[in-house]
C-alpha positions as CSV (number, residue, x, y, z in Angstrom):
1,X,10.2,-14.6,12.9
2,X,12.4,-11.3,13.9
3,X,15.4,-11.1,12.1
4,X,17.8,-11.1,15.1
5,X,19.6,-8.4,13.5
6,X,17.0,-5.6,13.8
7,X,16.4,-6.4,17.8
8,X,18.9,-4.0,19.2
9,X,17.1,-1.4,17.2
10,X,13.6,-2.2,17.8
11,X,14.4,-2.3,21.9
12,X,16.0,0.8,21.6
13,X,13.5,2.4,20.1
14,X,10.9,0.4,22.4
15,X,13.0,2.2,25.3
16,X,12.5,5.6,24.3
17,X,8.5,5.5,23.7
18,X,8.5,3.9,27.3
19,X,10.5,6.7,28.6
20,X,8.7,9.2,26.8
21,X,5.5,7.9,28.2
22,X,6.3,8.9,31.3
23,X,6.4,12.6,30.2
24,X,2.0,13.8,30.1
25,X,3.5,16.1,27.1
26,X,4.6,12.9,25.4
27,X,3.4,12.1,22.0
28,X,4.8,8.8,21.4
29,X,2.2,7.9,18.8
30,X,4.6,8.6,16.1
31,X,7.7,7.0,17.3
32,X,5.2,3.9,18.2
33,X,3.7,4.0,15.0
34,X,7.7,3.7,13.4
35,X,8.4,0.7,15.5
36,X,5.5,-1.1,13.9
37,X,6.2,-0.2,10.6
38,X,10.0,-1.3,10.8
39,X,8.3,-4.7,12.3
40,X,6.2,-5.1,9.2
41,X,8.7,-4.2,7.2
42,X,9.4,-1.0,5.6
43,X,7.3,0.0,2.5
44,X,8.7,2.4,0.2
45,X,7.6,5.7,-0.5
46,X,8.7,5.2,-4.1
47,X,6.7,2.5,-4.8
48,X,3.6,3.9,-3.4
49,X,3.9,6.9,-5.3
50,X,5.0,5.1,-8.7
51,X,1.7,3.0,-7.9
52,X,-0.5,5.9,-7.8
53,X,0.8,7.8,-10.7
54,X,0.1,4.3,-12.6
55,X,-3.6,4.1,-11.1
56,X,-3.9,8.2,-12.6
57,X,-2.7,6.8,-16.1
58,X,-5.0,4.0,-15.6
59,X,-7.9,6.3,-14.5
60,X,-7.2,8.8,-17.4
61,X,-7.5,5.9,-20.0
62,X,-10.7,3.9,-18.7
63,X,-12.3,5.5,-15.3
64,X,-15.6,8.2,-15.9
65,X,-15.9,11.7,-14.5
66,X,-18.4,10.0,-11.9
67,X,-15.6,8.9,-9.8
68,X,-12.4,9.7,-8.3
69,X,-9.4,8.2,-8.0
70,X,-10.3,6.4,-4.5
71,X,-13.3,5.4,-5.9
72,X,-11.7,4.0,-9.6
73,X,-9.3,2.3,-6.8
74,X,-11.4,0.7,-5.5
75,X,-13.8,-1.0,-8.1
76,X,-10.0,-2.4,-9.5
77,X,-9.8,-3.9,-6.6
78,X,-12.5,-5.7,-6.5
79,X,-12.5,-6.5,-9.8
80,X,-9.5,-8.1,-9.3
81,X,-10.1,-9.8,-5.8
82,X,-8.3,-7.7,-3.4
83,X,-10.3,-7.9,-1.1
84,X,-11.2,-8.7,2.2
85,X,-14.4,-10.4,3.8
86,X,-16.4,-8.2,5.9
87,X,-19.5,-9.8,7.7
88,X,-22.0,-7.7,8.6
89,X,-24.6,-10.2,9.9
90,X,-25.0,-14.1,9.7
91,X,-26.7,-13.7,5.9
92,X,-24.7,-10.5,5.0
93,X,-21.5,-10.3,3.7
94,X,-19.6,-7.6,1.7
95,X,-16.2,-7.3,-0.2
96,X,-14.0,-4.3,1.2
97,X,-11.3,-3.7,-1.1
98,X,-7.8,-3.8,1.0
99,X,-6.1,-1.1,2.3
100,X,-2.4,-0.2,1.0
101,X,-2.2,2.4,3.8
102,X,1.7,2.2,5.3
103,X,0.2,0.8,8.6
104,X,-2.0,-1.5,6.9
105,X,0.0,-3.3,4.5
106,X,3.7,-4.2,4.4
107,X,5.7,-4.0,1.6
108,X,5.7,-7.3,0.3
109,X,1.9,-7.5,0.4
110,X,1.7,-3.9,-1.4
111,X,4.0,-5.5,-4.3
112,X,2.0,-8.3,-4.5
113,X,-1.0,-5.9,-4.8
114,X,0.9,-3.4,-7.2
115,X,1.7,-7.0,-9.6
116,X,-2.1,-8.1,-9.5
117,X,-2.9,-4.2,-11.3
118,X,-0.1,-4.6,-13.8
119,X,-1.5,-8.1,-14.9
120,X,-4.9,-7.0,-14.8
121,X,-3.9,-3.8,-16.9
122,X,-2.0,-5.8,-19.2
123,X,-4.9,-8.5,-19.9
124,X,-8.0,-6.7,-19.5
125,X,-7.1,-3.2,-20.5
126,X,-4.2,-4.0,-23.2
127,X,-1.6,-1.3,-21.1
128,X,1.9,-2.8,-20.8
129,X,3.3,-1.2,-17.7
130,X,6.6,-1.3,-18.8
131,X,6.1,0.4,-21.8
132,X,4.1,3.3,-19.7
133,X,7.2,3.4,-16.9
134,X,9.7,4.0,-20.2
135,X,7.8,6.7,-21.5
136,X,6.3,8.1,-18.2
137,X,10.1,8.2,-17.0
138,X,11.4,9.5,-20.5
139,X,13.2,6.3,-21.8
140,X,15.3,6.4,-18.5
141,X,15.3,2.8,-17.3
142,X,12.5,0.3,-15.2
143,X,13.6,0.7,-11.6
């Protein structure tokens, strides 16, 4: 359900892609692409960058110099569960860890996601991300 709220908004920004796509020099690709994000809901910059300066801490203490980041990313994800199913035949079927991409996955589902690596970081790998936020953002405050 659409807030009712955010309609006015959403047609008039609905209204000027449509217009624009009238114009061949039109690139309404990035207006269309901030309608759907406003309808998933908006994800925060913030938080995606706070995440991945966690995942680098997280990295830094257990990953190996045979990865990268992505790839340390990943195998947290699936060691955790989130994932997604992906069948590639009738007996094949393979975990893909889920994307946190803005047009992938709102906000609420990125939080979700970003609470399932403080849990498992706190359990598995004995780091409190509370404790790293307060001396990561020199004794300033949780957000």
């Amino acid at each position: 359900m659409v807030n009712e709220d955010i309609l006015p908004v959403i047609e008039k920004k609905l209204s000027k892609i449509l217009r624009n796509m009238q114009s061949p020099k039109a690139n309404t690709s990035k207006e269309l692409h901030e309608v759907i994000l406003w309808l998933r809901g908006d994800r925060s910059i913030e938080s995606h960058r706070l995440f991945w300066k966690f995942m680098q801490y997280l990295y830094e203490q257990v990953g190996n110099d045979s990865e990268n980041m992505q790839n340390f990313k990943d195998r947290l994800f699936v060691n955790i569960g989130i994932t997604k199913v992906i069948y590639k035949s009738n007996t094949h079927v393979m975990l893909q860890p889920e994307s946190i991409a803005f047009f992938n996955c709102s906000q609420k589902r990125f939080m979700e996601i970003f609470d399932q690596v403080k849990i498992f970081a706190k359990e598995k790998l004995n780091i409190i991300f509370e404790d790293w936020y307060l001396y990561y953002n020199g004794n300033e405050g949780l957000i």
